[in-house]
N, C-alpha and C positions, 0 to 999 in steps of 0.2 A: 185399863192398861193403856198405856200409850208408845208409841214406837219411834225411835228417834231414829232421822240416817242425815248424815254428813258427810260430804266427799270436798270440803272446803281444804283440806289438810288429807291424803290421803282417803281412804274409805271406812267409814265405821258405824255401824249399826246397835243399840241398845235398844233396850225394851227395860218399863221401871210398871209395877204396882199400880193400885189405887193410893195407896201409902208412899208412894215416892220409891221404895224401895227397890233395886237394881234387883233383875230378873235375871236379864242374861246380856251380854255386851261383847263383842266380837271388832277388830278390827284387821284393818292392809295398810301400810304404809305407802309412802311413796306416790309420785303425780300422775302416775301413767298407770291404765288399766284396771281405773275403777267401772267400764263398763264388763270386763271381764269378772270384776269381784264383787259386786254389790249382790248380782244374785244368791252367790252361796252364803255371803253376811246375812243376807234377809230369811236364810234356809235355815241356818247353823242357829239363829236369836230364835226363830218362832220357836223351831224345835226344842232348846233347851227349855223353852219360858211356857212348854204346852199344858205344865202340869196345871197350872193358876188357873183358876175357876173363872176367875173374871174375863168379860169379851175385852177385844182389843178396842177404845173409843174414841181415839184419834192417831194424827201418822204427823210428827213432828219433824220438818225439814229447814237445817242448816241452812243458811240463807246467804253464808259468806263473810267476809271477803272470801276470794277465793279465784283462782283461773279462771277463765270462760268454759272450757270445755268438761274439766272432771266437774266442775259446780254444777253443771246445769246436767249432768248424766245423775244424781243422786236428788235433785228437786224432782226429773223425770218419774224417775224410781219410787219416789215418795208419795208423788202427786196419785199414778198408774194403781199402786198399791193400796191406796186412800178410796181410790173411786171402786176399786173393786170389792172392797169390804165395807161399800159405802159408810164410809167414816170422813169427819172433818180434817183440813191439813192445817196444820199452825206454822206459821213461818216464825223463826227464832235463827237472830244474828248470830252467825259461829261465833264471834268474839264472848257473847255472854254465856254461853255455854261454856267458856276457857275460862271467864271472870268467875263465872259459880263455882267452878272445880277449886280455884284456888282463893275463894273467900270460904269453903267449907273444909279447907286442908288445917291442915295440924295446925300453923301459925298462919292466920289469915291475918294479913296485911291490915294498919290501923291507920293508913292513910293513903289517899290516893296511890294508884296504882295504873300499869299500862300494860296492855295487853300487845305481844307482837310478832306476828304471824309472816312467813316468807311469801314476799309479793314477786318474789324469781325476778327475773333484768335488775339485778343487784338493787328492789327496793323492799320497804317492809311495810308492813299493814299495823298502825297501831291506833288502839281505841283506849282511853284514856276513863279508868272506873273509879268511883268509892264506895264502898260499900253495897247494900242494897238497900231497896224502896220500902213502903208498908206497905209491896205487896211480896217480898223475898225474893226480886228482881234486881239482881245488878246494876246498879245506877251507872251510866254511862256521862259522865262531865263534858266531856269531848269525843264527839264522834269519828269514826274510823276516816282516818285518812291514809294518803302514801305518802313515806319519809322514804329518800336515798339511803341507802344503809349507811352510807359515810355520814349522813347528818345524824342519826339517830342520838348520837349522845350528846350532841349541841344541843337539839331539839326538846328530849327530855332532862337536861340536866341529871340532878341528882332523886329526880323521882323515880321510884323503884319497878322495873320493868320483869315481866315475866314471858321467854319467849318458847311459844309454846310450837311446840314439830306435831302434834296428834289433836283432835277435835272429839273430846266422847260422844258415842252416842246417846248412852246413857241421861248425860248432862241435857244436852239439844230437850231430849223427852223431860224432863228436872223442870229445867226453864218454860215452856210448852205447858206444864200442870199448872203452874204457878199464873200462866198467863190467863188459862180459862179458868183459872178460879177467880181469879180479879176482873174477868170480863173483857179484856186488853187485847190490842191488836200491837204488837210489837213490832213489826214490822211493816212494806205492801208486799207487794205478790213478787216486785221480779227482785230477780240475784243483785248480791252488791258485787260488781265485778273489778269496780275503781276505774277498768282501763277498757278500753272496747277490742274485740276478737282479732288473732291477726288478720283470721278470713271476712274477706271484706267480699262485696256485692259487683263486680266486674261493672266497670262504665259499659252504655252503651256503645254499638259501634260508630264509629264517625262514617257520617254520611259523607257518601264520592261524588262528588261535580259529575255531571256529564259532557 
């Protein structure tokens, strides 16, 4: 089994199978107070998903884009969670986890596609996909950048854009199976944040003449 938690888009937590198969998936909306909600997602998933025979064999963490502060409360969660049930953590880009959901939906897109996620100060987060790989990984053409919201339809033209408000967890844990069966490191360790935190590290003081 593997566990998936994302706080790139709101808070959400899934658990899937040996088989891929969605177990249990829980989510919170909204930017603010995923340190208040991740615990009871992480309560509310094991508990439905307790019946499964199978041990849990890694903890799949969202990796972003995403804000400075909700992203890095649900890596925390992921990582604290991981070490305690000594399991490995797999980092998986939020964007592919958004690309998987809507390459496996009813009509999945038969050409390039973009993915676009709210970067809040009026910009957006988009990564630009076609299909997937031979290993069932979202192929990513063009990597996640920030666009002004006002540029987004200069920038993508008439390539067809999917703008997603929720990040599965489910998906994150999807992506993450696919990754350790192909042997793949998909990402590195730290967040994609695009922008750096507004808290910043005080100057020191200025030294006084005597």
């Amino acid at each position: 089994m593997i566990l998936g938690v994302d706080t790139s888009l709101g808070s959400a937590v899934g658990l899937i199978g040996h088989d891929g198969r969605t177990l249990a998936e829980v989510s919170q909306g909204g930017h603010l107070g995923h340190a208040e909600a991740i615990g009871t997602l992480l309560e509310q998933v094991l508990a439905a998903g307790s019946e499964d025979e199978d041990p849990l064999t890694h903890v799949a963490a969202g990796m972003g884009p995403g804000p400075f502060t909700g992203l890095r409360i649900g890596i925390a969660a992921a990582r604290a969670f991981a070490l305690g049930r000594d399991v490995p953590v797999i980092a998986v880009p939020s964007h592919h986890a958004a690309a998987l959901a809507v390459i496996e939906g009813e009509h999945p897109p038969q050409h390039p596609f973009a993915i676009l996620t709210d970067a809040r100060r009026r910009e957006t987060a988009v990564t630009v996909y076609e299909g997937i790989d031979v290993d069932g990984i979202p192929h990513a053409v063009v990597d996640t950048v920030l666009v002004p919201q006002a540029d987004v339809d200069r920038k993508l033209g008439a390539l067809r854009r999917f703008e997603v408000t929720g990040i599965s967890g489910a998906a994150v844990a999807r992506v993450a199976r696919r990754a350790v069966a192909a042997g793949r490191t998909l990402t590195g360790s730290e967040p994609l944040y695009l922008r750096p935190p507004d808290a910043l590290v005080p100057a020191a003081p200025k030294k006084v003449g005597s």
